[in-house]
C-alpha positions in Angstrom: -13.5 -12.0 63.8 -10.9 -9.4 62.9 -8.1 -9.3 65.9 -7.6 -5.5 67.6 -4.3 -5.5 66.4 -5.3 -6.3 62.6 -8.1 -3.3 62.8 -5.8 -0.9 62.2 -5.6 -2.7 58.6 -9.4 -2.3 57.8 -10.7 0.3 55.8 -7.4 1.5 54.5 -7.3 4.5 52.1 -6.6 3.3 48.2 -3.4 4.7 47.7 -2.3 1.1 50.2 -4.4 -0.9 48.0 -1.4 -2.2 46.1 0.2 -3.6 49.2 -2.6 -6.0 49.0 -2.6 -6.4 52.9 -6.2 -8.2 52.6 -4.7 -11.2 50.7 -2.2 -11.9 53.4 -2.3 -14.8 56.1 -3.7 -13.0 59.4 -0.4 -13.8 61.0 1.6 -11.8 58.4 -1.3 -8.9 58.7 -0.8 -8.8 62.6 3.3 -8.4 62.3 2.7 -5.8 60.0 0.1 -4.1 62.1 2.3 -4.3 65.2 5.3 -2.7 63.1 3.6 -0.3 62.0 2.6 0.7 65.6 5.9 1.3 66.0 6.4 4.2 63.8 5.8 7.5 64.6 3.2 8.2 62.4 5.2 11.3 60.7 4.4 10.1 57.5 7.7 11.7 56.4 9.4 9.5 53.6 12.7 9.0 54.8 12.7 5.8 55.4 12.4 5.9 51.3 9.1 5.1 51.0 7.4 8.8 50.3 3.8 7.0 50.8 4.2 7.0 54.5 4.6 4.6 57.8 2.6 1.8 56.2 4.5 0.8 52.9 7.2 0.9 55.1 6.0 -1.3 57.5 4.9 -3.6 55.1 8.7 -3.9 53.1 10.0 -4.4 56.9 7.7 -7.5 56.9 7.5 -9.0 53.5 10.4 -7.9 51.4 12.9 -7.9 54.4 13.5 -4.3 54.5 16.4 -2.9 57.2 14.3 -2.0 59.9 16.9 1.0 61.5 14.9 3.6 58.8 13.0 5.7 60.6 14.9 8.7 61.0 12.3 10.4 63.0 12.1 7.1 65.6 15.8 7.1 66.0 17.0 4.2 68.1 14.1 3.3 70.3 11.6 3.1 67.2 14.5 0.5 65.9 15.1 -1.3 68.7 10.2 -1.9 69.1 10.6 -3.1 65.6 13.6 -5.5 66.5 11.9 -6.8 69.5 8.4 -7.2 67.1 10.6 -9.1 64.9 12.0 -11.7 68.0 15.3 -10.2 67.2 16.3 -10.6 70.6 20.1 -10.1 71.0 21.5 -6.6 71.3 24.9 -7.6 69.1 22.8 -8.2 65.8 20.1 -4.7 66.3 20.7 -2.1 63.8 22.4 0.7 64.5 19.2 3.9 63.4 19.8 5.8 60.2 21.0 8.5 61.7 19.0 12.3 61.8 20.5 15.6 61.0 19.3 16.7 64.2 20.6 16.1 67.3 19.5 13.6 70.1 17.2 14.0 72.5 18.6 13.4 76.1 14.7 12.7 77.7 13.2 10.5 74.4 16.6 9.5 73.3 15.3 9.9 69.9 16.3 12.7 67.3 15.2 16.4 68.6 11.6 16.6 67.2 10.8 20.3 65.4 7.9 21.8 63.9 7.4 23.5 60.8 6.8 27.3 61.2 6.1 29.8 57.7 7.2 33.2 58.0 4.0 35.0 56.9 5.2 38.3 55.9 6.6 36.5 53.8 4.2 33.9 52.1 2.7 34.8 49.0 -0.4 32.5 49.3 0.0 29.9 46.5 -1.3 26.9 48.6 1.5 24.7 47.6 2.5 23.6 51.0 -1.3 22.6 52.0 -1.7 19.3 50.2 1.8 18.7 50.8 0.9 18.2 54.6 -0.4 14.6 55.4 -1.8 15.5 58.5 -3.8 18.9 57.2 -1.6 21.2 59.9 -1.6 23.9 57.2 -4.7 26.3 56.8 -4.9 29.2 54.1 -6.6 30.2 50.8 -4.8 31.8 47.6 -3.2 34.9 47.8 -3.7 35.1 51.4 -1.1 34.2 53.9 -1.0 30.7 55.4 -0.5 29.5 59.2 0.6 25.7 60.4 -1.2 24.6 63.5 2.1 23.8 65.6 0.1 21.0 67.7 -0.2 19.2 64.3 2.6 19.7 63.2 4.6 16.5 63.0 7.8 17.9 61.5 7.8 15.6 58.2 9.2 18.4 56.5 7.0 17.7 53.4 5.8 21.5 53.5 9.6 23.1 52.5 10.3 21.9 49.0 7.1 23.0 47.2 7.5 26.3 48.8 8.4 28.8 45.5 9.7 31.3 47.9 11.6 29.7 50.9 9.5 31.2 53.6 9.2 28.4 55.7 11.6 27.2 59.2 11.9 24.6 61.0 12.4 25.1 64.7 13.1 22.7 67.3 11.0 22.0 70.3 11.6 20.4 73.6 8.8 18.3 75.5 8.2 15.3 77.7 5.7 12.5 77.2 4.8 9.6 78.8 4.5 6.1 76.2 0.6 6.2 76.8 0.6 9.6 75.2 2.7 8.7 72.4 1.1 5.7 71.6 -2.2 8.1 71.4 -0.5 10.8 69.5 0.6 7.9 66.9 -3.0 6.8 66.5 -4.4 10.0 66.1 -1.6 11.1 63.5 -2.1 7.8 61.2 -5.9 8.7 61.7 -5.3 12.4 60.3 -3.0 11.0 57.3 -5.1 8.2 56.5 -8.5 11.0 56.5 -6.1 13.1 54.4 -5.3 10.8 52.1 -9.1 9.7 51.7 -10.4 13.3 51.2 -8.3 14.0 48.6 -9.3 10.9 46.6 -12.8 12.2 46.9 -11.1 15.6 45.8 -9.3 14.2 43.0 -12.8 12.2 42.0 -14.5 15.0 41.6 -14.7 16.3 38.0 -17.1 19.6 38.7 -14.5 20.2 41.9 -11.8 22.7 40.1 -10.6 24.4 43.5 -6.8 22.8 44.4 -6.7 20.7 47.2 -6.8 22.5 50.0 -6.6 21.6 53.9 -9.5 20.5 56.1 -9.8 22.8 58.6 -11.5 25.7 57.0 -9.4 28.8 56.1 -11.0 31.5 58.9 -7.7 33.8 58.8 -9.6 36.9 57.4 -8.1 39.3 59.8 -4.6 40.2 60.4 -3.8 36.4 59.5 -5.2 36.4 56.0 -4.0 40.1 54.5 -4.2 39.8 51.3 -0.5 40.4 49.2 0.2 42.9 46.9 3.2 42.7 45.2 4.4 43.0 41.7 5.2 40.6 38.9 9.0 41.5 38.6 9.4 41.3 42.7 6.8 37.6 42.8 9.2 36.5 39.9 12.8 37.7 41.8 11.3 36.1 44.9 10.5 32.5 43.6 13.8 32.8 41.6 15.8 33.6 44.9 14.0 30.5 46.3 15.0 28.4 43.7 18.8 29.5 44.1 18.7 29.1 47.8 17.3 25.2 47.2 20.3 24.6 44.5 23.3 26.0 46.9 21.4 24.2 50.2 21.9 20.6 47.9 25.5 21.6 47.0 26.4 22.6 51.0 25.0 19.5 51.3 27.1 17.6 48.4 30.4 19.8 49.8 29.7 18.8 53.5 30.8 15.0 52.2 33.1 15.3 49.5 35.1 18.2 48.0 34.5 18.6 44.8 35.9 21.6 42.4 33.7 22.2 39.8 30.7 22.1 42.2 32.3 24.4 44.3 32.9 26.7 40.9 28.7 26.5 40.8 28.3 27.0 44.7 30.0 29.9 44.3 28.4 31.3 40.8 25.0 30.9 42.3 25.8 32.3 45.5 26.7 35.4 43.4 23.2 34.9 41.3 21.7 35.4 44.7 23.3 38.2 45.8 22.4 39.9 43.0 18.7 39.2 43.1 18.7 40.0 46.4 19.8 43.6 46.0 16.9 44.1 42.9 14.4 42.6 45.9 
């Protein structure tokens, strides 16, 4: 009889079918399970394993991953896994890979944020939806898009397909008991794991030649789903201007750690590039 822990290992969507979690021993299974209800369900990919919590939890397990690389968990998420793993002594727990954003004094993990797209600005392309796991973003083409906030789980996956930069990420502050965690976590893996499901059916589906689009139906025909008129040359100056913005962001980034001349040469030729574009805009 399957264990409640090891349930949350049945019926798992194929994309986690080569992790071949139905060949392992049952103990194995459970210590993967309870590792993986650890995680925070963001589904993010910074722990380097773009697939989501899962994989991750699995390498933990099997392979020996560190298990400090949940950026989004921070220390406490770190410090469940050690304890799942009977590491037991505070001198040899891992210090968290550390977040970009700053700590939360309540959770005492990273200050969570949210994903917000400036719609006066979206052009309606639809890139961002299937980029969601958790289907927080609804919209049709051409037509502005909106994120449901209380989906949102701040993986960031929505901002690099976005050709013209209009989405922010904003900070929030909240308090929540572990109880409603632990419930938020489970309904999160459920969303990605329903996600990840439909769009197999989606990508299945020979006669279906719509893109993948979120499951909450689009119903932003008012004021929320204007349609965009713009022309060619401004669409094309915008998604270029996007593009520029992504470049210098990386080398800020590169800069922020080590000087560097000639990258500093290009920081400052595409800064340039972008002023420029943003006068024709």
């Amino acid at each position: 009889m399957q264990s409640s822990t090891n349930i949350r290992l049945v019926n798992l969507p194929i994309l986690f079918d080569a992790l071949h979690i139905d060949t392992l021993p049952a103990d194995i299974q459970a210590k993967i399970a309870r590792v993986d209800a650890c995680l925070p369900q963001t589904q993010c990919g910074l722990c380097e394993h773009p697939d989501g919590c899962l994989p991750y939890a699995a390498a933990i397990v099997l392979d020996g991953e560190p298990y400090n690389k949940c950026v989004p968990g921070g220390q406490p998420v770190t410090n469940a896994i050690a304890q799942t793993l009977d590491i037991d002594t505070l001198d040899t727990t891992l210090t968290a890979v550390p977040s970009q954003w700053p700590i939360d004094a309540t959770s005492e993990r990273p200050t969570e944020v949210r994903a917000v797209i400036r719609e006066d600005d979206c052009i309606g392309c639809t890139k961002c939806i299937p980029a969601c796991p958790v289907d927080a973003i609804v919209g049709t083409g051409k037509h502005m898009h909106t994120i449901f906030t209380d989906l949102c789980t701040g993986c960031e996956l929505c901002i690099a397909p976005c050709p013209v930069d209009c989405i922010d990420l904003v900070t929030i502050e909240r308090e929540i008991s572990e109880p409603e965690r632990i419930a938020e976590q489970e309904d999160l893996r459920q969303r990605y794991h329903t996600h990840l499901k439909r769009v197999t059916e989606q990508l299945a589906d020979t006669s279906n030649s719509r893109p993948v689009v979120s499951m909450v139906e689009a119903k932003l025909n008012n004021a929320a789903s204007q349609s965009l008129n713009i022309s060619e040359s401004q669409a094309k100056n915008t998604i270029a201007a996007a593009k520029l913005r992504t470049k210098i962001k990386k080398l800020e980034k590169q800069l922020s750690v080590r000087a560097n001349d000639k990258k500093q040469a290009e920081l400052e030729s595409l800064q340039a590039e972008l002023e420029s574009l943003q006068v024709a805009l």
